[in-house]
C-alpha positions as a printed NumPy array, in Angstrom:
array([[ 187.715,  124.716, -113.919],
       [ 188.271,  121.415, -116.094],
       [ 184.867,  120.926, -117.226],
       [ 184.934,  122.903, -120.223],
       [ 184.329,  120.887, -123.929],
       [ 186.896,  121.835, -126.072],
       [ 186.008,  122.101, -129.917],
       [ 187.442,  119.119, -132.066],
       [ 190.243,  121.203, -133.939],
       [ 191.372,  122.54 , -130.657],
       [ 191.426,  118.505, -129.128],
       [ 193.231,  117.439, -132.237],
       [ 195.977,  119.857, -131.916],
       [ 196.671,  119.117, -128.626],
       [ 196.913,  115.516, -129.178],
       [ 199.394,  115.947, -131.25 ],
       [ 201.468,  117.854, -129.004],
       [ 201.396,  115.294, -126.066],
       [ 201.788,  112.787, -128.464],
       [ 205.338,  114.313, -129.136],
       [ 205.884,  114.892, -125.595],
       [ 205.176,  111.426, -123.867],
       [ 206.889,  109.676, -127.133],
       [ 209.749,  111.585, -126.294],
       [ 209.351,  110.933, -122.493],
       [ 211.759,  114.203, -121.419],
       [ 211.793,  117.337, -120.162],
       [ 213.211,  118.468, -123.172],
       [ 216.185,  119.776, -121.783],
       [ 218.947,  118.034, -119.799],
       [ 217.379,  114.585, -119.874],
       [ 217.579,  113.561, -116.168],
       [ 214.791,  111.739, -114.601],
       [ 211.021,  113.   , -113.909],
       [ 210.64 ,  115.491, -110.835],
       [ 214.65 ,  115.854, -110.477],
       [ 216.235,  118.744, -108.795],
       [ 218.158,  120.159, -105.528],
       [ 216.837,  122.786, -102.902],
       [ 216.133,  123.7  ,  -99.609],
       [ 213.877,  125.553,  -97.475],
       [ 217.203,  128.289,  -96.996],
       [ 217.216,  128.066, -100.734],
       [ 213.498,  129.487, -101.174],
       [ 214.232,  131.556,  -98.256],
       [ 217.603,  133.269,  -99.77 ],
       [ 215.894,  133.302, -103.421],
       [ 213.617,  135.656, -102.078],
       [ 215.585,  138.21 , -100.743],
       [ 218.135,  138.254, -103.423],
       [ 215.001,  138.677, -105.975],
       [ 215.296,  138.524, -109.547],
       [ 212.656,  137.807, -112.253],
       [ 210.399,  135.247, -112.991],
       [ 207.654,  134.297, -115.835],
       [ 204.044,  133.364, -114.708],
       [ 201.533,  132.052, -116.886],
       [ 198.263,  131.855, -115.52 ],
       [ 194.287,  131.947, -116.894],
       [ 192.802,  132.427, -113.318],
       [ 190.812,  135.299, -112.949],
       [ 192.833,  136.405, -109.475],
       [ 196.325,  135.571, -111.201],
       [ 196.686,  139.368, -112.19 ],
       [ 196.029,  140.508, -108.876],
       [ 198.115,  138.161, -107.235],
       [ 200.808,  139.34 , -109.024],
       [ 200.349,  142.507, -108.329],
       [ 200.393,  141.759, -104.29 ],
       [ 203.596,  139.96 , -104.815],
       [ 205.302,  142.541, -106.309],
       [ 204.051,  145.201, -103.105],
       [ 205.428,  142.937, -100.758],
       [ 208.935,  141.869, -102.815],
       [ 209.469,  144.717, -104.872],
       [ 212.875,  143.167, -105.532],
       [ 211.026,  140.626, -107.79 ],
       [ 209.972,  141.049, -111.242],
       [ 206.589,  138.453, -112.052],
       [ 206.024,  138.777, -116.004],
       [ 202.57 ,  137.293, -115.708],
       [ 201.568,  136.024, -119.023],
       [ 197.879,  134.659, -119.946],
       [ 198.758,  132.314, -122.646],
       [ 194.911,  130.691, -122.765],
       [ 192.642,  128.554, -121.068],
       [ 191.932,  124.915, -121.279],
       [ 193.49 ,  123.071, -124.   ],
       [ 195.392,  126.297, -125.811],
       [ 197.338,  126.667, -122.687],
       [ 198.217,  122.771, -121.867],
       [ 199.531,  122.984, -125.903],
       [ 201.409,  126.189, -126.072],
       [ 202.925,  124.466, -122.646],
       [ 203.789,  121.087, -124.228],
       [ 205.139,  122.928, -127.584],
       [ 207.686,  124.611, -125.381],
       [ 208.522,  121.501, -122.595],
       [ 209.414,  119.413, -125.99 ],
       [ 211.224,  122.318, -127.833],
       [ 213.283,  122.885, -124.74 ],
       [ 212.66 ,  126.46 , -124.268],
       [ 210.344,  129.385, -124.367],
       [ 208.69 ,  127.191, -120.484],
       [ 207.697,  129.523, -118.148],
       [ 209.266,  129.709, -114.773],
       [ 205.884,  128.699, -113.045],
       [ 202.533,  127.83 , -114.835],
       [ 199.243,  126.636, -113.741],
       [ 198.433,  123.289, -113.791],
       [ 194.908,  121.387, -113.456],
       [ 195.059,  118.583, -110.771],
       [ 194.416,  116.173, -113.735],
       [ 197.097,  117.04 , -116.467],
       [ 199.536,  116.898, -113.626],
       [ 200.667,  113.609, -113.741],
       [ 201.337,  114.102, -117.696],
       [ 203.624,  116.333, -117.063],
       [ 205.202,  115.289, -114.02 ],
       [ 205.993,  111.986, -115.38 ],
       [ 207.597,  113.141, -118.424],
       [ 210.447,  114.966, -116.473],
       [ 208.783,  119.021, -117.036],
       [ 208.089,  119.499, -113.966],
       [ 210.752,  120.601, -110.239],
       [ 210.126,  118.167, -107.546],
       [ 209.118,  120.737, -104.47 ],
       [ 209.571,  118.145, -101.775],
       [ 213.336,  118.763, -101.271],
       [ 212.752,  122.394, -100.953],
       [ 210.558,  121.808,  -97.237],
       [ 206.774,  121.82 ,  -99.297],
       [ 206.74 ,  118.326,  -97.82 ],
       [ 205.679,  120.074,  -94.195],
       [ 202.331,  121.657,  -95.569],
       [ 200.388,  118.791,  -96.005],
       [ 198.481,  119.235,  -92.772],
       [ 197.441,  122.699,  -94.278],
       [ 195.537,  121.235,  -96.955],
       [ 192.444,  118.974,  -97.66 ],
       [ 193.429,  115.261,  -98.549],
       [ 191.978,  115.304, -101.795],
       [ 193.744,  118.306, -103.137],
       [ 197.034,  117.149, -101.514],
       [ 197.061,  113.524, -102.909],
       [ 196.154,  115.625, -106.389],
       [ 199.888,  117.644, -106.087],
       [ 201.889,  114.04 , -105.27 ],
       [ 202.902,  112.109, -108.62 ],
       [ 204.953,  108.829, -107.382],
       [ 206.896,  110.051, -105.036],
       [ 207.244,  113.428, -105.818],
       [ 205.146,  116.535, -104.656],
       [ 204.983,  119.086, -108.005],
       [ 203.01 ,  122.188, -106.589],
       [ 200.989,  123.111, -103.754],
       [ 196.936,  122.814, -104.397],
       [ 195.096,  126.199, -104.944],
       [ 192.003,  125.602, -105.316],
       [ 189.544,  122.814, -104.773],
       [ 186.203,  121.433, -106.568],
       [ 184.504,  119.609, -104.116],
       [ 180.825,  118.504, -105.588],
       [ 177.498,  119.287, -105.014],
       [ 174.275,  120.106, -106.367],
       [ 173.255,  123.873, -107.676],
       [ 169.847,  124.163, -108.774],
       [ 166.893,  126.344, -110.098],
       [ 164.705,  127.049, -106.728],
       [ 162.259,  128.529, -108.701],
       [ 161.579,  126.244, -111.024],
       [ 161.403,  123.604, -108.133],
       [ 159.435,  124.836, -105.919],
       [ 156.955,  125.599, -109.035],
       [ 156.419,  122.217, -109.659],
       [ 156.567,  121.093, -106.062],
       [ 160.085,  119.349, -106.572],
       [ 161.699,  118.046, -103.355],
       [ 165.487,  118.627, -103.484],
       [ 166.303,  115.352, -104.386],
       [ 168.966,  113.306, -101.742],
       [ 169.677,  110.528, -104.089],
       [ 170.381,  109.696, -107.761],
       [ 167.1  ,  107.798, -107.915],
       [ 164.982,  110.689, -106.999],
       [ 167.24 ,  113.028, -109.25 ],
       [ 165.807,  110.638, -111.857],
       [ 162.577,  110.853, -110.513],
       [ 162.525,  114.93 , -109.978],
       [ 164.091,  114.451, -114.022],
       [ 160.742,  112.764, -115.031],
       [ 158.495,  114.632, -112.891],
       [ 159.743,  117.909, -114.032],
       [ 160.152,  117.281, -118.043],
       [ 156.34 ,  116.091, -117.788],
       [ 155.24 ,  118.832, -116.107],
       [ 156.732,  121.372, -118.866],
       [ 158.834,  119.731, -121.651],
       [ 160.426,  122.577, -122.052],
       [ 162.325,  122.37 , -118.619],
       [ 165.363,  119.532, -118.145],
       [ 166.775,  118.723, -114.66 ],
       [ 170.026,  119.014, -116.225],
       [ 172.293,  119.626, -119.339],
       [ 175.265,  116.814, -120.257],
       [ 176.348,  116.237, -124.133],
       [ 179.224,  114.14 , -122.48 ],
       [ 182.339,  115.98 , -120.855],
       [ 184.996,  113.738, -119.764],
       [ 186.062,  115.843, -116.333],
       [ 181.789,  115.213, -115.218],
       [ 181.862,  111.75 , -116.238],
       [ 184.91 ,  111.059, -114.055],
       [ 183.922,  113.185, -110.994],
       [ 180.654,  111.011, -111.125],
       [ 182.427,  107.971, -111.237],
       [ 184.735,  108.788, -108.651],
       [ 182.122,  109.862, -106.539],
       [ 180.134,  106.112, -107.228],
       [ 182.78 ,  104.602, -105.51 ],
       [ 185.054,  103.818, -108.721],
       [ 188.384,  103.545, -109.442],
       [ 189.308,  103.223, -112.891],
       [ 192.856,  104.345, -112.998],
       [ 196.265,  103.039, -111.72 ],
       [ 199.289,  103.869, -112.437],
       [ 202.72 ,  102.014, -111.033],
       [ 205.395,  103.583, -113.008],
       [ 205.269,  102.563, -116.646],
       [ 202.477,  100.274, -115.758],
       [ 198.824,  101.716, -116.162],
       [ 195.276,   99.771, -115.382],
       [ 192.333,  101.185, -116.806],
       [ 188.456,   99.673, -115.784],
       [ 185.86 ,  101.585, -116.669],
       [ 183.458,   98.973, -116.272],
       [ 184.148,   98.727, -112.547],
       [ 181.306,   98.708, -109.619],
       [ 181.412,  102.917, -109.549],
       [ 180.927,  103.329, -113.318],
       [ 178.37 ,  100.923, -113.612],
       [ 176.558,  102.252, -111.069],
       [ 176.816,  105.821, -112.791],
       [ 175.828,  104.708, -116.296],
       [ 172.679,  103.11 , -114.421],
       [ 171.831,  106.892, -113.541],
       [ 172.614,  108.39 , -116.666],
       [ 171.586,  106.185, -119.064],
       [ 168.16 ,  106.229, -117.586],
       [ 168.117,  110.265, -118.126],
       [ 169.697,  110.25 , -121.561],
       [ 167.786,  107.848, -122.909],
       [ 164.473,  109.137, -121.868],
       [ 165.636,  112.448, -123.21 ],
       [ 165.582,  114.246, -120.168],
       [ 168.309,  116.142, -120.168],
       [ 169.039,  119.129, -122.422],
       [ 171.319,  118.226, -125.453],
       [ 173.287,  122.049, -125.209],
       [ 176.969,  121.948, -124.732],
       [ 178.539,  123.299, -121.723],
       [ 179.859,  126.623, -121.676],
       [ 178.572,  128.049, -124.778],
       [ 176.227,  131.005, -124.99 ],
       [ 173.124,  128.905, -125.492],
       [ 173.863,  127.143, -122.422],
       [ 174.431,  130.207, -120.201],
       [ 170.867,  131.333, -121.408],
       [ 169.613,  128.357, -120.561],
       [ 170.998,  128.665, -116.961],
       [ 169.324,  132.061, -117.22 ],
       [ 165.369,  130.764, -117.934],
       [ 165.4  ,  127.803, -115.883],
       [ 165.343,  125.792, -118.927],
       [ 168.059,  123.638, -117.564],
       [ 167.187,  123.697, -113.76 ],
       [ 170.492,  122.029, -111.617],
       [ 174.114,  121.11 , -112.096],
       [ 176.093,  118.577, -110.404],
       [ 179.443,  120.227, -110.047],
       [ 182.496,  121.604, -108.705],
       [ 182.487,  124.097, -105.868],
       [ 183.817,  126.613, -108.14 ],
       [ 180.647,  127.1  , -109.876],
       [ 179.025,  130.386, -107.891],
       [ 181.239,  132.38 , -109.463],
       [ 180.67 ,  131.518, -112.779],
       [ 176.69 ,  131.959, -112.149],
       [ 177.736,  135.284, -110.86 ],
       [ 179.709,  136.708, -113.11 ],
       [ 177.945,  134.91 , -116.391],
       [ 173.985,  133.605, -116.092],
       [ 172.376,  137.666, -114.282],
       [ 169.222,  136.317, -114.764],
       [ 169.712,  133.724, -112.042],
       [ 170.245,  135.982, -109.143],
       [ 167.838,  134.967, -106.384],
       [ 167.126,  131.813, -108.427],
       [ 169.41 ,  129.347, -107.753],
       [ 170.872,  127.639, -104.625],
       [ 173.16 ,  124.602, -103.548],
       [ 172.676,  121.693, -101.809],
       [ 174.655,  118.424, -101.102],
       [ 175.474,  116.218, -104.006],
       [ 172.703,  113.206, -104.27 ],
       [ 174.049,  109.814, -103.531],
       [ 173.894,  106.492, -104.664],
       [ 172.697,  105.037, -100.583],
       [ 172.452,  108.193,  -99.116],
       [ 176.025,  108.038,  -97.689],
       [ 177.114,  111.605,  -97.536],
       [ 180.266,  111.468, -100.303],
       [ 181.276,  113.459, -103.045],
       [ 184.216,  113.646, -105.242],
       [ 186.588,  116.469, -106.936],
       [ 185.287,  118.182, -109.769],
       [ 188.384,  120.728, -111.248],
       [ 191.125,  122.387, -109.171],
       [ 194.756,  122.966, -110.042],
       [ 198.416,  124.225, -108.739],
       [ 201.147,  125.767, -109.681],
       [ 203.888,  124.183, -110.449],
       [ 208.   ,  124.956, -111.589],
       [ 208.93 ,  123.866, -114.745],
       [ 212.413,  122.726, -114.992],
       [ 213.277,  125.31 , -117.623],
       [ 213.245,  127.41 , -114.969],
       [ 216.457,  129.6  , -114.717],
       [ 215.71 ,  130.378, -111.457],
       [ 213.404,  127.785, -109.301],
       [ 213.974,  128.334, -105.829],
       [ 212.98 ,  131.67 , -106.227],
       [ 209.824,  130.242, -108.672],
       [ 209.523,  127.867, -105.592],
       [ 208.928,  131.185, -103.219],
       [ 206.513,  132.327, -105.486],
       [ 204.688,  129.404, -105.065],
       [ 204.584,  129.249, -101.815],
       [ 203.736,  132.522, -101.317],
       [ 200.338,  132.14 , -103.829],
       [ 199.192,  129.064, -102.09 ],
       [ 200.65 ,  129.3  ,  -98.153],
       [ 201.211,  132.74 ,  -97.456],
       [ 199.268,  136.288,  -98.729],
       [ 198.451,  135.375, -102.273],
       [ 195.44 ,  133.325, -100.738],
       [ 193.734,  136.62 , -100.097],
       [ 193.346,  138.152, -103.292],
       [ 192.562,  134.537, -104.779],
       [ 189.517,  133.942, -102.601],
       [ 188.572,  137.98 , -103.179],
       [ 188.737,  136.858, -106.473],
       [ 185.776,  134.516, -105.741],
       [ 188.382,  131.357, -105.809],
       [ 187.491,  128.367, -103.401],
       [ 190.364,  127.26 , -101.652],
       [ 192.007,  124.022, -100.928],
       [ 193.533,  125.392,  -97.232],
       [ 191.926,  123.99 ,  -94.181],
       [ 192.186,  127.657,  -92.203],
       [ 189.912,  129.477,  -94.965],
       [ 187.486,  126.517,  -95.402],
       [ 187.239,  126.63 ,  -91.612],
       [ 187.275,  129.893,  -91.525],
       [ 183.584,  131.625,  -90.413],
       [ 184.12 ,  134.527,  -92.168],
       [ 184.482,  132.086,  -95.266],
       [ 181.66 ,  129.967,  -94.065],
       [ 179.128,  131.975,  -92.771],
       [ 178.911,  134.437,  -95.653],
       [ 175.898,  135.007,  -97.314],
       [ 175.353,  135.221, -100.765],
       [ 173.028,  138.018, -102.484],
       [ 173.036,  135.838, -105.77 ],
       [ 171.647,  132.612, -103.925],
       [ 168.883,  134.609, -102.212],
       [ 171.206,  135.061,  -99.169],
       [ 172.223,  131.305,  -98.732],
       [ 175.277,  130.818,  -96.817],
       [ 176.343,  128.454,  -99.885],
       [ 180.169,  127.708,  -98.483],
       [ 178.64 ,  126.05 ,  -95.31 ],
       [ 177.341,  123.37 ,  -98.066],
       [ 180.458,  123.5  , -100.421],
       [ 182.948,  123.514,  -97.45 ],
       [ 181.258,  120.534,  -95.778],
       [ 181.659,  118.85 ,  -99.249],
       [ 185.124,  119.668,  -98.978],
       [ 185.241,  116.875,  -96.438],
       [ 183.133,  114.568,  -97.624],
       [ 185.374,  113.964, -100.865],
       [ 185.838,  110.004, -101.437],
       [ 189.486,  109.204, -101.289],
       [ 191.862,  107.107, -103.543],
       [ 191.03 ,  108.759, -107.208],
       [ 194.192,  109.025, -109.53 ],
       [ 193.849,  110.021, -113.387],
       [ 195.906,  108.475, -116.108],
       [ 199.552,  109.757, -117.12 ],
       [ 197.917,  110.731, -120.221],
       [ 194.385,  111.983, -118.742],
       [ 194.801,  115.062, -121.161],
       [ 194.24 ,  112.842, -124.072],
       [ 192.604,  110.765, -122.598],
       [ 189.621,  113.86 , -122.34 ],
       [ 190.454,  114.71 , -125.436],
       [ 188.959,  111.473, -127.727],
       [ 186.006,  111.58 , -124.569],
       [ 183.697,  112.969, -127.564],
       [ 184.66 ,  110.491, -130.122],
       [ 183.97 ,  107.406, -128.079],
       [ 181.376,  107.9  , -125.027],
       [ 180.108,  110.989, -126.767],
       [ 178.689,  109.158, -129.339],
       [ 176.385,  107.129, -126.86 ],
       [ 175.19 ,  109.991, -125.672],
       [ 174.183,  111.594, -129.306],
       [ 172.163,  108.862, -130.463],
       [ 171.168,  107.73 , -126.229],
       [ 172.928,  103.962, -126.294],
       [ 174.415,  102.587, -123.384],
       [ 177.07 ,  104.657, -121.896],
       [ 178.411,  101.657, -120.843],
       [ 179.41 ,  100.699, -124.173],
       [ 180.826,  104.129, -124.718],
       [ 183.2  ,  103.606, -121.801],
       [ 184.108,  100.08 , -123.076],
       [ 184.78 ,  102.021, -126.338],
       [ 187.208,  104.669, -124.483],
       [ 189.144,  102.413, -122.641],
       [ 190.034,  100.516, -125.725],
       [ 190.933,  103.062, -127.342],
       [ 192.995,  104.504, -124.708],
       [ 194.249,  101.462, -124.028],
       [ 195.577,  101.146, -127.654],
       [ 197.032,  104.999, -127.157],
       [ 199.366,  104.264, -123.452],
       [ 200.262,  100.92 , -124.863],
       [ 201.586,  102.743, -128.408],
       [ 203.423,  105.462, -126.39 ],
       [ 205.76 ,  102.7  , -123.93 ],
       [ 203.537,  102.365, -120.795],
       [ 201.801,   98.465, -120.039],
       [ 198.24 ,   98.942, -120.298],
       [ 195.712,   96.279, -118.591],
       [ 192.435,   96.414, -118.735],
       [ 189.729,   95.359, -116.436]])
């Protein structure tokens, strides 16, 4: 998941620590160039049977069971699997040790979007000389084009967050609410439902930077390109104006509910319908699941709304692992790898409630055709996997998208706190991040 706000001590901290790392523009350790190192498919392949030992840092709630499978089926491999946080405590205790130039993990989880941070800035094993290059058929495009970083391939995608639209039932079919099929009758239903009982709000957004790109990706924009050391930022393109014309019209009119995201007081709210649908990742049945009870037989899922009523969605979350050139030992981090994401570890991930980035388990009817007890016995994954190919192609993030997400609050969030244009907040956040790539070397343009 990537949607989470992080508190403002946490963000600061971890600004700090990339900007050390992308000032110093190394892996910390032998200085060669980003995404260097040898290998072979033999390599992997001879790593594993020789064995050996390996650090794993993970936050996913399969990670520990993965490792545990491993380890059944090569016993003559030693995983230390190490949670060492989520979100932003992870990314910093991750750049503290890629700029000290030790104390890196052999493998680590990586979001899709703080990939390209530390790809570029040398951390990270290029996979494609060791064969990965041959599984791209075995994933979606979206996930795949979210592992590649120039011309290097830095993991293999687990998981996937293909959009769409989880909402209250109940409270819907209460107030006779069609299930709306485009953003204009999601502002419509937003109205309809708020007047009906102000104490219901068709959705809850304080500003998170992960929604606000996923929505803007999914409008059609592009506001980030990179060509090596040269980035282009426009968030004032077609896509993002056409998403601030949504969203302004529901914060301004108050009609969503001003409760952060992933904080008790939001769960609750999940809970008594006072916040009745989410736009977001694929992921999100098994956070209902495990975290908002008194939703069960509430809530279902149905296709993202649209801006023409083109089916398209975008990526919201997802990440890989990748092997960090610390390692001591990366073809046999490169096995492990490959074994999580192509081979047996894919099993206890999806048991593990994960949704997966493979085309054989999103085709899969098993996968599909399940039903769900929690969503009144909806077969949710024939919606979420026919998002999976609906996902709107050509999105890159910045090579500094962790910081990037990390002032979101400080610029865009402010528009949002007293409802001005979110346009203006977005003019506000590309200056300013602007001002940040062009201080740390890279050429910054702006549309």
């Amino acid at each position: 998941m990537s949607t989470t706000r992080r508190p403002r001590k946490v963000a600061t901290t971890l600004a700090a620590a990339l900007l050390a790392v992308l000032s110093g523009c190394s892996s910390g350790s032998d200085g060669a160039a980003p995404g260097g190192g040898g290998g072979s498919q033999e390599a992997v392949d001879a790593a594993l049977r020789e064995g050996g030992e390996i650090t794993y840092w993970s936050w996913t709630p399969s990670a520990k069971a993965q490792v545990e499978a491993f380890q059944q089926e090569f016993p003559n491999v030693r995983v230390n699997y190490v949670n060492a946080g989520t979100g932003n405590d992870h990314y910093t205790r991750l750049q503290n040790a890629v700029k000290a130039g030790s104390g890196a993990p052999d493998v680590a989880q990586v979001e899709y979007q703080a990939l390209p941070q530390f790809a570029l800035t040398g951390a990270l094993v290029d996979l494609g000389p060791y064969g990965f290059g041959g599984f791209e058929s075995d994933y979606t495009p979206s996930t795949w084009n979210s592992v590649r970083v120039g011309d290097g391939l830095f993991g293999l995608p687990q998981d996937s967050g293909p959009m769409a639209l989880f909402y209250n039932r109940e409270v819907f079919d209460r107030h006779g609410i069609a299930v709306p099929a485009t953003w204009a009758e999601y502002v419509e239903a937003g109205k309809r439902l708020h007047a009906a009982d102000p104490t219901k709000y068709i959705t809850a957004d304080t500003g998170d930077a992960g929604f606000a790109t996923s929505m803007i990706w999914q409008a059609g924009g592009r506001p980030f390109t990179t060509d090596g050391q040269s980035v282009t930022i426009d968030l004032q393109d077609e896509g993002a104006r056409k998403w601030t014309s949504v969203w302004d019209q529901l914060v301004g009119q108050g009609l969503v509910a001003e409760i952060p995201g992933w904080t008790d007081a939001w769960y609750r709210a999940l809970g008594d319908g006072t916040i009745t649908s989410l736009a977001v990742g694929a992921w999100m049945p098994g956070v209902l699941e495990a975290s908002v009870p008194g939703g069960a037989g509430k809530w279902a899922v149905a296709p993202l709304p649209t801006h023409d009523g083109t089916p398209v969605t975008a990526e919201n979350g997802g990440s890989t692992q990748s092997v960090l050139r610390q390692s001591a030992n990366p073809a046999l981090a490169a096995a492990f790898v490959r074994w999580l994401n192509n081979g047996n570890g894919i099993k206890p991930f999806l048991a593990g409630g994960g949704f997966p980035a493979t085309t054989a388990d999103l085709g899969s009817a098993a996968f599909k055709d399940r039903e769900s007890p929690y969503f009144g016995g909806q077969k949710v994954n024939q919606v979420l996997t026919r998002a999976a190919g609906q996902v709107a192609p050509g999105w890159s993030y910045l090579p500094y998208q962790l910081y990037a997400n990390s002032i979101f609050g400080d610029t865009v969030g402010k528009a949002y706190a007293d409802r001005s244009s979110l346009d203006d907040g977005l003019t506000a956040w590309q200056q300013a991040l602007a001002d940040y790539g062009n201080q740390q070397g890279f050429t910054v343009t702006t549309g």
